[in-house]
C-alpha positions as CSV (number, residue, x, y, z in Angstrom):
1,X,41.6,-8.7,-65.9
2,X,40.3,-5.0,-66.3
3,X,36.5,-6.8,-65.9
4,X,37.9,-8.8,-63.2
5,X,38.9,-5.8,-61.2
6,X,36.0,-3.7,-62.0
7,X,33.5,-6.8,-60.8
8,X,35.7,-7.0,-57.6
9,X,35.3,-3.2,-57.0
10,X,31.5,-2.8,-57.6
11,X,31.3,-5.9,-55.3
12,X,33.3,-4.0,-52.7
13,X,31.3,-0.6,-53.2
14,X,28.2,-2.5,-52.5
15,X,29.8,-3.8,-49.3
16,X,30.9,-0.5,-48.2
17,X,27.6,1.0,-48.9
18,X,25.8,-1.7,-47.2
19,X,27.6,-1.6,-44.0
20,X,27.5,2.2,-43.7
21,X,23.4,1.7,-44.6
22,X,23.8,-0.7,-41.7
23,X,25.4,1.4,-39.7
24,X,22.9,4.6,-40.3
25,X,19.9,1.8,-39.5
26,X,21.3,1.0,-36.1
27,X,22.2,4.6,-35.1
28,X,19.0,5.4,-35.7
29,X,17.2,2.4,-34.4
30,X,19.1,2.8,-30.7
31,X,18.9,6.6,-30.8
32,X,20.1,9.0,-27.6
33,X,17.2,8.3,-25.0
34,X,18.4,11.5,-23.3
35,X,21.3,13.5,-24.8
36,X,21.6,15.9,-21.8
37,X,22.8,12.3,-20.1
38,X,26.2,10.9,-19.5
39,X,25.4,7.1,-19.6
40,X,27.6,4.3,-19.7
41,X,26.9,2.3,-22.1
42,X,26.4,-1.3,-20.8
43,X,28.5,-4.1,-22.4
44,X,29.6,-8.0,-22.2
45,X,31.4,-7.1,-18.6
46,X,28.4,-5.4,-17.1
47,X,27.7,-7.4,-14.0
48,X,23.8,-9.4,-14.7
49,X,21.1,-8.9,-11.6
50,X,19.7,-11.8,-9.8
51,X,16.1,-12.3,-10.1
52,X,13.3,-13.2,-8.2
53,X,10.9,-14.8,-10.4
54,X,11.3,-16.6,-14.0
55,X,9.0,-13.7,-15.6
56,X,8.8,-10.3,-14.9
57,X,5.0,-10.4,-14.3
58,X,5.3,-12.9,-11.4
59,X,5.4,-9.8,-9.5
60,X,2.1,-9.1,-10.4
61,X,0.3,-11.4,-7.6
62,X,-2.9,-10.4,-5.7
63,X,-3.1,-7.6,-3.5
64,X,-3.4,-8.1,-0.1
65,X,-4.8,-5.4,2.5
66,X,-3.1,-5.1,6.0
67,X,-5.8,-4.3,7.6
68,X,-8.1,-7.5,6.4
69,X,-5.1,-9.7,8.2
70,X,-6.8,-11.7,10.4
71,X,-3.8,-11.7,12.6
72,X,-4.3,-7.8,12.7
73,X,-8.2,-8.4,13.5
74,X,-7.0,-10.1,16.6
75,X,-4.9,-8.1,18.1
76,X,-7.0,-5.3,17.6
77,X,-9.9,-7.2,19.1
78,X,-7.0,-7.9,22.3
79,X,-6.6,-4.1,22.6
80,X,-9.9,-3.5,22.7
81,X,-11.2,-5.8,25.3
82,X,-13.5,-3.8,27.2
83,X,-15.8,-3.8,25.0
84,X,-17.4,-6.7,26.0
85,X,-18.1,-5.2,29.2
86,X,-20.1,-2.6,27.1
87,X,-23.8,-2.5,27.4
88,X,-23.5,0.3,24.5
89,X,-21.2,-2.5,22.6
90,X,-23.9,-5.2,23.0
91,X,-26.3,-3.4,22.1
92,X,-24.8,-2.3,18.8
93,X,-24.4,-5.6,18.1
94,X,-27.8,-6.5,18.6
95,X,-29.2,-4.2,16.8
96,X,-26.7,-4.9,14.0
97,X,-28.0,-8.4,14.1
98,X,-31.8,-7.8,13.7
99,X,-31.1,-5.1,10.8
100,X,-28.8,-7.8,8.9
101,X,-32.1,-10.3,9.9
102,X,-34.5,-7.6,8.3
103,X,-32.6,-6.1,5.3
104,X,-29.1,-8.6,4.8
105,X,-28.5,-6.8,1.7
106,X,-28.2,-3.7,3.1
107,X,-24.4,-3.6,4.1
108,X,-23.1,-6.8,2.7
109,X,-23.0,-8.5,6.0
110,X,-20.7,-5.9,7.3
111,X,-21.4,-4.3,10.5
112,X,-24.2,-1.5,10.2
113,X,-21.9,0.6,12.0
114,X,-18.9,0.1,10.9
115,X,-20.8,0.3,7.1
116,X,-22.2,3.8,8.1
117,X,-18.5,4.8,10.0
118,X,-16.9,3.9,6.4
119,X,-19.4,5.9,4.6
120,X,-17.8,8.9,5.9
121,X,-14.3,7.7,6.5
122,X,-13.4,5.8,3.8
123,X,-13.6,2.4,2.5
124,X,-10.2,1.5,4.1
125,X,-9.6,-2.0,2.5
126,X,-10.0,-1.0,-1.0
127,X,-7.9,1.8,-0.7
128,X,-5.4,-0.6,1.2
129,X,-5.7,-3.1,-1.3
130,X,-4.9,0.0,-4.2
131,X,-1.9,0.3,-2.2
132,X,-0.7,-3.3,-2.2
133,X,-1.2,-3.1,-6.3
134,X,1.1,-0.1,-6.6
135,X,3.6,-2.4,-4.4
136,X,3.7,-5.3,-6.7
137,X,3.7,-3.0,-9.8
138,X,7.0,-1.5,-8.3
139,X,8.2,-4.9,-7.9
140,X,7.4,-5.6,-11.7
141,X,8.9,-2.5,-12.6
142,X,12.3,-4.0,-10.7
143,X,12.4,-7.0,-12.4
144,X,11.5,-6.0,-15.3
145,X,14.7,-3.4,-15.1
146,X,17.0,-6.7,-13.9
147,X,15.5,-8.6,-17.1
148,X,16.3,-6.0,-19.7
149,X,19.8,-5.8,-18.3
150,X,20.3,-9.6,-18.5
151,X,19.2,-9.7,-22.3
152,X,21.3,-6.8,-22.8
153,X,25.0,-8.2,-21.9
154,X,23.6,-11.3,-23.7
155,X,23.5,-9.8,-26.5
156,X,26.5,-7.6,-26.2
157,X,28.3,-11.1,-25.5
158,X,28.8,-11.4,-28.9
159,X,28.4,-7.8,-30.5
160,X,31.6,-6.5,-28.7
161,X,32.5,-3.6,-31.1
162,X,31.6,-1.0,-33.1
163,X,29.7,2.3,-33.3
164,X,26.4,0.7,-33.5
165,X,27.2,-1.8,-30.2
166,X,28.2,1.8,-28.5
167,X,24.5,3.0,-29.3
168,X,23.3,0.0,-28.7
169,X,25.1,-0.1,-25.0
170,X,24.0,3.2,-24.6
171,X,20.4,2.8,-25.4
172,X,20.2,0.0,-23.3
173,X,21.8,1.7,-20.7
174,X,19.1,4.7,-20.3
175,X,16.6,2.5,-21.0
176,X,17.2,-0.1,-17.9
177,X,17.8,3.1,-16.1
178,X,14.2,4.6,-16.9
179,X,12.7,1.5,-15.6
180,X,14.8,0.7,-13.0
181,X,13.5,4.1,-11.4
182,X,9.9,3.3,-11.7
183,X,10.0,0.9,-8.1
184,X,10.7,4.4,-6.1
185,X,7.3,5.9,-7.4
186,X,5.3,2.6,-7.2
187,X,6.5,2.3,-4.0
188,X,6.0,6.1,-2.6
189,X,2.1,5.2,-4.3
190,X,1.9,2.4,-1.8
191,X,3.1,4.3,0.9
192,X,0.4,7.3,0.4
193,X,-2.3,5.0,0.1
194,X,-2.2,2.5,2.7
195,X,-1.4,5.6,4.8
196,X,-4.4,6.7,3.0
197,X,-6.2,3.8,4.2
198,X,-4.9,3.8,7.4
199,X,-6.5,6.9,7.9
200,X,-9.9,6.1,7.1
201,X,-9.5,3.0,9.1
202,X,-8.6,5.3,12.4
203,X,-11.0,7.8,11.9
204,X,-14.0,4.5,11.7
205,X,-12.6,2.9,15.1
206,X,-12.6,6.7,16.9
207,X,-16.1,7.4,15.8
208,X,-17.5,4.3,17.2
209,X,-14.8,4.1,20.2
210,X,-16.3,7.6,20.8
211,X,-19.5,6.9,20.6
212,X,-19.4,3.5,22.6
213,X,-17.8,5.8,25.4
214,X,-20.5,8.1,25.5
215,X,-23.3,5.8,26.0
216,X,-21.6,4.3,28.3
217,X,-20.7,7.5,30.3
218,X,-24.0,8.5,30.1
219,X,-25.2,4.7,31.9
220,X,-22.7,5.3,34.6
221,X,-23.8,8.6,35.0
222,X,-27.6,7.4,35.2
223,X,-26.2,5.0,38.3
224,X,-24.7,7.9,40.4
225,X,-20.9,7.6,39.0
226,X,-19.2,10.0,37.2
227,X,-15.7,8.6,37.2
228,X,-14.6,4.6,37.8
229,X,-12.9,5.8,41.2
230,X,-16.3,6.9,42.4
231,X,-18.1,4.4,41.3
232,X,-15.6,1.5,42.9
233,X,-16.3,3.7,46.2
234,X,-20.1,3.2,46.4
235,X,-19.1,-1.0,46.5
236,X,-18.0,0.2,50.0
237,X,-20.6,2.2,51.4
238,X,-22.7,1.2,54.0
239,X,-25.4,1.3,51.1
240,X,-24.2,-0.9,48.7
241,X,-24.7,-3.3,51.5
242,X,-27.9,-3.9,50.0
243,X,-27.7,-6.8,46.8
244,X,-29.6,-4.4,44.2
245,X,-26.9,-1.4,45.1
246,X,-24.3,-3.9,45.1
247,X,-25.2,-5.0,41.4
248,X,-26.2,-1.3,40.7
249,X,-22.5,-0.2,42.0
250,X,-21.2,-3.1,39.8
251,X,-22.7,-1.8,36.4
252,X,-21.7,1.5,37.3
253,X,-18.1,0.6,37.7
254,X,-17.9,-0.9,34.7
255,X,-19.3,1.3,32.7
256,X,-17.5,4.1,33.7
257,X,-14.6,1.6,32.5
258,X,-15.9,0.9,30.0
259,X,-16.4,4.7,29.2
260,X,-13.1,5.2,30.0
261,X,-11.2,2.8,28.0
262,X,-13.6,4.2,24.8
263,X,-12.2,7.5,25.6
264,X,-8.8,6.1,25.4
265,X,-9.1,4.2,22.3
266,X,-11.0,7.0,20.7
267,X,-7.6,9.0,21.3
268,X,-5.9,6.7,20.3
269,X,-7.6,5.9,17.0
270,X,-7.7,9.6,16.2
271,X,-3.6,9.7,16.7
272,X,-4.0,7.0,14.1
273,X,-6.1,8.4,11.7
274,X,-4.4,11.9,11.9
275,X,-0.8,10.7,11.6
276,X,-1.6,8.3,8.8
277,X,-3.2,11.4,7.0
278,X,-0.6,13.6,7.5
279,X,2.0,11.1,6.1
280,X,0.1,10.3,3.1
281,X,-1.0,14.2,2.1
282,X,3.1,14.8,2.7
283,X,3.7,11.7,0.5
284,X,4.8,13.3,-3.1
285,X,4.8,11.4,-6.2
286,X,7.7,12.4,-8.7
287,X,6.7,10.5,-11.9
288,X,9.3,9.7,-13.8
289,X,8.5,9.4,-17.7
290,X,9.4,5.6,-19.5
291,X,10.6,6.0,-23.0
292,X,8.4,6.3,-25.6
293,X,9.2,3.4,-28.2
């Protein structure tokens, strides 16, 4: 009986020193992510997230620039209409044809203009497209957050009690938290950079809007008209009778038009380029650290 009972309490020691080993192990393995932090501990009755895709990485698609949206390319081609009435227009895009005849290479196929405007503005798609990555990275980041949760009261479903399920909640708890957070910087990193891109994209358009406007002023000016009003006048003088003043007065007319609209649209591509810079140089990125495993 005595070796009975001294059997059953070494058996019993070992038990109770296993369990508190046990206990020390998962202390330590879920340890306080942030002990200045007040965090509920999540548990079986924490509510689970929906989620958008089976994995946390179908977030992670291809980035996409706005401004290579061939939707966007048409309308902006709609607002700027005038310029086929452009003989500075045309002529760019002659000249643009027999340099990508002589030297293709040279700019890729891109516009020789637009190629040298982006040389000092900014390549605007690839800084759009830098923008569109942070995006889908933020929307990793939110899934990834949903996930964690998920497997958390999944586990907790059937670890209801003790100290270690506490640390366990706990951990769990800051650690969804840490990466639930991450979306709000990915997402202020998209907004400064296609602002950024935006930008570069305005200043391109106002240096050739500006440019295509002062040719064309410059033609107008060459044909006697100085504004669109006066040169719309001189179709209704007694000399523009004649079919070479007529066609003369014509050209002028719409070059000062022309002229004018470039003057427009270089304003208005500057507003562009200036508001989208200020909003990305006031963008601030607060980082907010994961936890180290």
């Amino acid at each position: 009986m005595l070796a009975t009972q001294g059997a059953l309490d070494n058996v019993a020691q070992r038990f109770d020193d296993t369990e508190h080993d046990a206990q020390v192990d998962v202390r330590s393995l879920f340890s306080d992510l942030d002990p200045t932090a007040a965090t509920v501990p999540l548990d079986a009755s924490t509510a689970r997230q929906s989620l958008a895709f089976a994995s946390p990485g179908g977030a992670l698609v291809t980035p996409e620039s706005s401004l290579a949206d061939p939707a966007f390319a048409v309308v902006w081609d709609v607002i700027n209409w005038p310029d086929y009435l452009s003989l500075s227009y045309w002529a760019r895009q002659i000249l643009n044809g027999v340099i990508q005849l002589v030297q293709p290479g040279w700019t890729g196929g891109q516009d020789v203009f637009e190629f040298l405007a982006q040389k000092i503005s900014g390549d605007w798609d690839k800084v759009a497209l830098a923008g569109s990555a942070f995006g889908h990275v933020g929307e990793f980041f939110e899934e990834l957050a949903a996930a964690l949760q998920n497997l958390a009261v999944d586990i907790f479903a059937a670890w209801t009690s003790g100290d270690g399920a506490d640390r366990a909640g706990e951990y769990f708890a800051e650690l969804v938290g840490a990466v639930a957070a991450q979306p709000e910087v990915y997402g202020d990193l998209e907004t400064k950079y296609t602002n950024a891109a935006w930008a570069a994209f305005g200043a391109c358009q106002a240096m050739l809007s500006a440019l295509d406007a002062l040719i064309d002023a410059v033609i107008a000016a060459s044909m006697g008209a100085s504004s669109v009003a006066e040169a719309i006048g001189a179709l209704f003088t007694l000399g523009g009778l004649a079919p070479a003043a007529i066609v003369t007065a014509v050209v002028a007319a719409v070059e000062a038009f022309s002229a004018a609209w470039g003057v427009m649209m270089t304003a208005t591509s500057t507003a562009i380029a200036a508001g989208a810079a200020i909003g990305s140089a006031t963008t601030t990125i607060e980082f907010v650290p994961l936890p180290e495993a």
